[in-house]
PAKOLKE-125154 format. One record per residue (C-alpha): residue in three letters; x, y, z; residue number from 0. Coordinates in steps of 0.05 Angstrom, whole numbers, plus 5000, padded with zeros to 4 digits. Each point is the difference from the previous one (the first is absolute). Example, Ala and Ser with C-alpha at 12.3 -4.5 7.8 and 13.67 -1.06 7.14 Angstrom:
% PAKOLKE-125154
ATOM  code    c1    c2    c3  pos
ATOM   ALA  5246  4910  5156    0
ATOM   SER  5027  5069  4987    1
This chain:
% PAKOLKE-125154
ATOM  code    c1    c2    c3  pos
ATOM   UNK  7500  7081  2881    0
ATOM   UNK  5031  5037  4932    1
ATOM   UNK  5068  5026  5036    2
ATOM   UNK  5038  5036  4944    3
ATOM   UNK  5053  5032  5046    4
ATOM   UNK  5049  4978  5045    5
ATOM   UNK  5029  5056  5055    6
ATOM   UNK  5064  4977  5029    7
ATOM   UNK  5041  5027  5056    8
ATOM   UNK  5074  4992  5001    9
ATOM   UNK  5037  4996  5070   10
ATOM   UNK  4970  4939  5039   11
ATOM   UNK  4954  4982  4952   12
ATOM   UNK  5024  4980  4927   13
ATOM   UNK  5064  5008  5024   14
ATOM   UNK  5039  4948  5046   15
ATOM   UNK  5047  5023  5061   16
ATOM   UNK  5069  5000  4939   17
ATOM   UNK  4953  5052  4965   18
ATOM   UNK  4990  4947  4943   19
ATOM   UNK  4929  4983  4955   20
ATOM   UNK  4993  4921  5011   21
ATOM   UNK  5004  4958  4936   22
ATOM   UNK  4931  4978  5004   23
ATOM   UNK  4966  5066  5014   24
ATOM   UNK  5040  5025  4934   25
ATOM   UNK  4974  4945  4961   26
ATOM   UNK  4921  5006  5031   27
ATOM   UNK  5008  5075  4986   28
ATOM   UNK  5023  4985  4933   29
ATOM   UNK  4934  4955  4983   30
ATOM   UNK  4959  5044  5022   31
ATOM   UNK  5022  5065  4958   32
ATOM   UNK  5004  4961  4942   33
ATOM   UNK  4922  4974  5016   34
ATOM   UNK  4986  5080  5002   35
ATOM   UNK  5003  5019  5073   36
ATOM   UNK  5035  5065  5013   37
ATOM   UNK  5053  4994  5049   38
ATOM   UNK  5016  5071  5043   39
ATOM   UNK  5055  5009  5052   40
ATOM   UNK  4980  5033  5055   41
ATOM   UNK  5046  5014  5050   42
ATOM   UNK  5031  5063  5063   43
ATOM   UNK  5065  4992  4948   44
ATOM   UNK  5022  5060  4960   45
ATOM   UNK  4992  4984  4928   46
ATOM   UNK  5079  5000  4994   47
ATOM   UNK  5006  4948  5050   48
ATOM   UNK  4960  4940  4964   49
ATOM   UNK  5031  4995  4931   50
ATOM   UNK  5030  4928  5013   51
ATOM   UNK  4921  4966  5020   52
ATOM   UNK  4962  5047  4945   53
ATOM   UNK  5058  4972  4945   54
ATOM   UNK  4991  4931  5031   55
ATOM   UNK  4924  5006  4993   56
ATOM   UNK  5009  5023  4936   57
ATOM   UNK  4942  5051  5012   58
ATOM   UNK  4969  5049  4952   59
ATOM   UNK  4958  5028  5058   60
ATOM   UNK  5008  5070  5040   61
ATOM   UNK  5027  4990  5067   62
ATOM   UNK  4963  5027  5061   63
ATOM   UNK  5074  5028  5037   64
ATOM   UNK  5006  5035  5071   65
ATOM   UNK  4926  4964  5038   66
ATOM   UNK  4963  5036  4937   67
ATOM   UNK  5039  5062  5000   68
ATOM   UNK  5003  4988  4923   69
ATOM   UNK  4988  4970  4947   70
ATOM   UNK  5063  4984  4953   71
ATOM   UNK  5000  4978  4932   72
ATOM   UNK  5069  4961  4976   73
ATOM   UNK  4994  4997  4932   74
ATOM   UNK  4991  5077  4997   75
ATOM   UNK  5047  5015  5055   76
ATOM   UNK  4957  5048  5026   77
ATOM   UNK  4952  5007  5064   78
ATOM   UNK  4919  4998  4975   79
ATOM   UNK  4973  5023  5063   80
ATOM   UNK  5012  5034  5072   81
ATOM   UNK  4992  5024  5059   82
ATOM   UNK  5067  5017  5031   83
ATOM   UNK  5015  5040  5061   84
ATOM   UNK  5007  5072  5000   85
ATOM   UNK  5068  5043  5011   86
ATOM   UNK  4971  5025  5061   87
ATOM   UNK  4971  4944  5033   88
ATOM   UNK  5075  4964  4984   89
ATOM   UNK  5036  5062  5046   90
ATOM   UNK  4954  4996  5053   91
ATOM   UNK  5001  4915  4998   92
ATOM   UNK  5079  5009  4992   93
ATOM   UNK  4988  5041  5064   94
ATOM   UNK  4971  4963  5038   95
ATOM   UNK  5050  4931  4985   96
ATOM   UNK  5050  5050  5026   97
ATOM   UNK  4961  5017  5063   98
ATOM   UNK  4994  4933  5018   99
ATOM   UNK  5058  4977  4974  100
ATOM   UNK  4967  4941  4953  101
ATOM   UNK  5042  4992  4935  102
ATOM   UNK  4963  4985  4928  103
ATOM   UNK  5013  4984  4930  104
ATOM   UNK  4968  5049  4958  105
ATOM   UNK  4966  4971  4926  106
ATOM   UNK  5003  5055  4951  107
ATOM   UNK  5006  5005  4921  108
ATOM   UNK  5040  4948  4971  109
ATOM   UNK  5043  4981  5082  110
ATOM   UNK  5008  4989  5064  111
ATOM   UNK  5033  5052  5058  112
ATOM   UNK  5025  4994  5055  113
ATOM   UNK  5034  5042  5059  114
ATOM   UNK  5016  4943  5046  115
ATOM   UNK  5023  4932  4985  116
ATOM   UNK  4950  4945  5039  117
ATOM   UNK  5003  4929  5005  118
ATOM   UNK  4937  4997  4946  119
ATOM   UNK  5034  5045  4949  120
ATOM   UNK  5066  4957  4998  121
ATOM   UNK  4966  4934  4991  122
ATOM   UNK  4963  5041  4949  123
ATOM   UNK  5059  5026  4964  124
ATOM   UNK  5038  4936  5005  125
ATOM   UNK  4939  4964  4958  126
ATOM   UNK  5004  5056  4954  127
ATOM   UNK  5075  4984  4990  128
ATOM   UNK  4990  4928  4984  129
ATOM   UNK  4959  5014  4940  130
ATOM   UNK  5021  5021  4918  131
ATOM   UNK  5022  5074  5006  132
ATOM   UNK  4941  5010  4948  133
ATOM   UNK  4949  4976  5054  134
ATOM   UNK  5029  5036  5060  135
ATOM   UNK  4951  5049  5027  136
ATOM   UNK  5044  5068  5029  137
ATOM   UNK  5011  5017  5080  138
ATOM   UNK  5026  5065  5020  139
ATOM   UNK  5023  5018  5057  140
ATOM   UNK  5001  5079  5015  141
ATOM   UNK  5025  5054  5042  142
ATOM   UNK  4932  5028  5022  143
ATOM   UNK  4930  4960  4984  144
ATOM   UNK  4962  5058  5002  145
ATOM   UNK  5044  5039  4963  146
ATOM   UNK  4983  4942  4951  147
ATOM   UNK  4936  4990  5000  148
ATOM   UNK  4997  5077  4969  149
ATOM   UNK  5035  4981  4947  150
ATOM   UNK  4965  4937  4959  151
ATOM   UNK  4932  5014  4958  152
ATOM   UNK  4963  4947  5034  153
ATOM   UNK  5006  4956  5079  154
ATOM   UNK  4954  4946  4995  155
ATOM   UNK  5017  4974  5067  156
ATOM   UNK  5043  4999  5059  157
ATOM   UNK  5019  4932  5037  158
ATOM   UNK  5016  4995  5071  159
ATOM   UNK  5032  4938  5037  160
ATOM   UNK  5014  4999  5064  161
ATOM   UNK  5014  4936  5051  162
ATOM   UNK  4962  5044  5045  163
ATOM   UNK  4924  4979  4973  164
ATOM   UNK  4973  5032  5064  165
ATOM   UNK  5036  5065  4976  166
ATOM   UNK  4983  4990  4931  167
ATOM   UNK  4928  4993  5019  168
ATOM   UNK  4994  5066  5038  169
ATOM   UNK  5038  5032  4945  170
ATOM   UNK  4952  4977  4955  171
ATOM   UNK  4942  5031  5042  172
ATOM   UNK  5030  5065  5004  173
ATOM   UNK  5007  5009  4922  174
ATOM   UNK  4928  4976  4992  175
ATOM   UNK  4976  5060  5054  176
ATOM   UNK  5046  5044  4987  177
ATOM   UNK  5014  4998  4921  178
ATOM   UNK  4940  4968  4976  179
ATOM   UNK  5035  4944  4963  180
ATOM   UNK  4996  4928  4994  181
ATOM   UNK  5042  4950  5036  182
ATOM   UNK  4993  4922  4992  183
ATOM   UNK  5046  4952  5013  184
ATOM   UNK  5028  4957  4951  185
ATOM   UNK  5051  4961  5037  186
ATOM   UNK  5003  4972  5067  187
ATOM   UNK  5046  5063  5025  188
ATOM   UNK  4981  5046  4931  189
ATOM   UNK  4948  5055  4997  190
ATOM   UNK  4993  5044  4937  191
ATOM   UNK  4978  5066  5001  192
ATOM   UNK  4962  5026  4938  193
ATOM   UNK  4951  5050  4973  194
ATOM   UNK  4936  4990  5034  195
ATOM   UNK  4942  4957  4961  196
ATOM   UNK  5054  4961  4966  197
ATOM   UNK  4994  4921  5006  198
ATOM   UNK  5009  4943  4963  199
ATOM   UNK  4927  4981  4988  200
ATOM   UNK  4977  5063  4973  201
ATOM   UNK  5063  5012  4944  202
ATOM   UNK  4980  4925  4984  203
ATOM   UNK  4933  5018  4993  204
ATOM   UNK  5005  5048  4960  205
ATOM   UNK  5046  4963  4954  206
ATOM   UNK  4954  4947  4992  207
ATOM   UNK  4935  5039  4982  208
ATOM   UNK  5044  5039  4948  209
ATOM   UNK  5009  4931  4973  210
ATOM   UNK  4919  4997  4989  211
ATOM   UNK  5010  4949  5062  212
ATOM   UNK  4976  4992  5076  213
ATOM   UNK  5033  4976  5063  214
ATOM   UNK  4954  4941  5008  215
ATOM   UNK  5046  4979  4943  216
ATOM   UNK  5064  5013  5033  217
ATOM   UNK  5036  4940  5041  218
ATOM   UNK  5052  5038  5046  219
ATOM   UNK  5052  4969  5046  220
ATOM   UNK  5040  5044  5067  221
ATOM   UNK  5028  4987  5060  222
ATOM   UNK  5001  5069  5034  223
ATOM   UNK  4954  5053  5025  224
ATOM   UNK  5020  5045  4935  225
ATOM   UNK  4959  4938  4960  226
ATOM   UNK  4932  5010  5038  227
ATOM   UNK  4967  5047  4962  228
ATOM   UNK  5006  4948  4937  229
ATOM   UNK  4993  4935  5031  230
ATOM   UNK  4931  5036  5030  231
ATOM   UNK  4971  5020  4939  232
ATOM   UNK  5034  4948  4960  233
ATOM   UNK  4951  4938  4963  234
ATOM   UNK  5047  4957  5028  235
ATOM   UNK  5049  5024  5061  236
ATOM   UNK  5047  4954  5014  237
ATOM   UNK  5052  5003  5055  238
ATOM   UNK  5068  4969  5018  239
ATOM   UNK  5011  4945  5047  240
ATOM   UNK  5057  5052  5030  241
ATOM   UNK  4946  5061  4990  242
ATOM   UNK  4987  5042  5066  243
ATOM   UNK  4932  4977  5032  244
ATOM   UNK  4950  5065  4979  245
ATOM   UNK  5022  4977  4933  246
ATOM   UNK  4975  4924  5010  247
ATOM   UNK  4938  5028  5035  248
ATOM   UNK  4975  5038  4946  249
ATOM   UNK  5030  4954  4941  250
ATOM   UNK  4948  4946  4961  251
ATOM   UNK  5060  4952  4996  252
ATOM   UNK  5057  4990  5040  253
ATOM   UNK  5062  4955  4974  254
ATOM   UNK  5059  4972  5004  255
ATOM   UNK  5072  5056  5025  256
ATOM   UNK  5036  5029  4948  257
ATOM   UNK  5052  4947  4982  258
ATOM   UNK  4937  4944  4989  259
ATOM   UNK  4963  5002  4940  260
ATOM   UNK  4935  5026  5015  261
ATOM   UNK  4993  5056  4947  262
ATOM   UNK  5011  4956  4947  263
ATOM   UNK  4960  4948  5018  264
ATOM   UNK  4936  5053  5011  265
ATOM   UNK  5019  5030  4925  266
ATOM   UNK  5003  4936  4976  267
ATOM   UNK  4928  4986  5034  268
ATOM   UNK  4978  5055  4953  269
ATOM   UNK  5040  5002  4948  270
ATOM   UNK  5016  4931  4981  271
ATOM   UNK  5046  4987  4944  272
ATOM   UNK  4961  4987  4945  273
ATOM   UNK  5068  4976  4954  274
């Protein structure tokens, strides 16, 4: 098979538990650009929240931010495409977290806001501390998140964590009947809420065919429910060792967990060094 891209999620895929890139995916990634394959980040992330593994990867791709929300280009600065939620449907989602008293990190612009401090937002913040100031995305915490969420040009997505997955998960049902938007889960006790029709597969998709490519060329690796939609229509869909099982199911290969080697030893099955 002629794979010329390689689609990469972040959190429990290329990157282990420490939030680290492994030393020998680096260097498989590394052969493989400079053999001509295009390497694309594709991740539930805001775009400000992945500076340290796109510098590290030393990309010169877009980034597929936010589960497909957008599309964001780094060496412009600037976001190529979109589909972000609308003022309204933020108030009545803001609404409804307040009804039901489930708290959320709202991804908008160029940061992160917050009403309520959780458990997921300080280990969040704390990683964000631990990096150069110039890589350290922004978290806000604010009075009123609605009152927020009317003031930033674009929300690309809200994120919900609760140790309640039970609650989560009726949550999540409501918003779908009620709101019309998409929820999937991206971590064991995370479900993001976005603008309906949004998914990873389909921004990839249409990244790739405006590269005069196909996804029968694209060799993607997940771990979570957010990744289905391009492991499915992926040439290749490969899935962690640590990945949740509707991801195995519907994968073509399943490796090692996320602190193994597996991704580099399938680029390198592809994309052998030719040095």
């Amino acid at each position: 098979m002629d794979f010329r891209v390689i689609a990469l999620d972040l959190d429990g895929t290329l990157l282990t538990h420490e939030k680290k890139i492994l030393p020998e995916s680096l260097t498989a990634l590394r052969n493989a650009r400079e053999s001509g394959a295009k390497v694309v980040i594709v991740t539930g992330r805001h775009h400000v929240a992945i500076h340290p593994f796109y510098q590290a990867l030393a990309l010169d791709t877009p980034a597929i931010c936010c589960n497909g929300a957008l599309l964001y280009d780094y060496n412009e600065k600037k976001v190529i495409s979109a589909d972000q939620l609308q003022p309204d449907q933020a108030t009545q989602l803001v609404d409804l977290l307040d009804s039901y008293n489930v708290h959320s990190l709202m991804y908008a612009d160029d940061a992160m806001y917050y009403q309520v401090s959780t458990g997921h937002i300080i280990r969040t913040e704390n990683w964000a501390k631990s990096l150069p100031e110039s890589q350290r995305p922004t978290f806000t915490q604010v009075p009123s998140l609605r009152e927020a969420s009317q003031n930033v040009d674009a929300i690309w997505k809200f994120a919900l964590t609760d140790s309640d997955t039970e609650k989560l998960h009726s949550f999540g049902q409501i918003v779908e009947r009620e709101l019309g938007l998409a929820c999937e889960w991206s971590w064991h006790d995370q479900v993001d809420i976005a603008q309906a029709g949004n998914s990873k597969g389909k921004r990839l998709a249409q990244w790739v065919e405006s590269q005069g490519l196909s996804m029968n060329q694209v060799i993607a690796f997940g771990d979570n429910f957010n990744d289905l939609s391009m492991l499915k229509n992926a040439g290749l869909g490969v899935a962690m060792g640590n990945a949740v099982d509707e991801l195995k199911e519907c994968a073509d290969l399943v490796i090692g967990n996320n602190t193994e080697a597996g991704i580099a030893d399938v680029v390198n099955q592809y994309f052998p060094d030719n040095k």
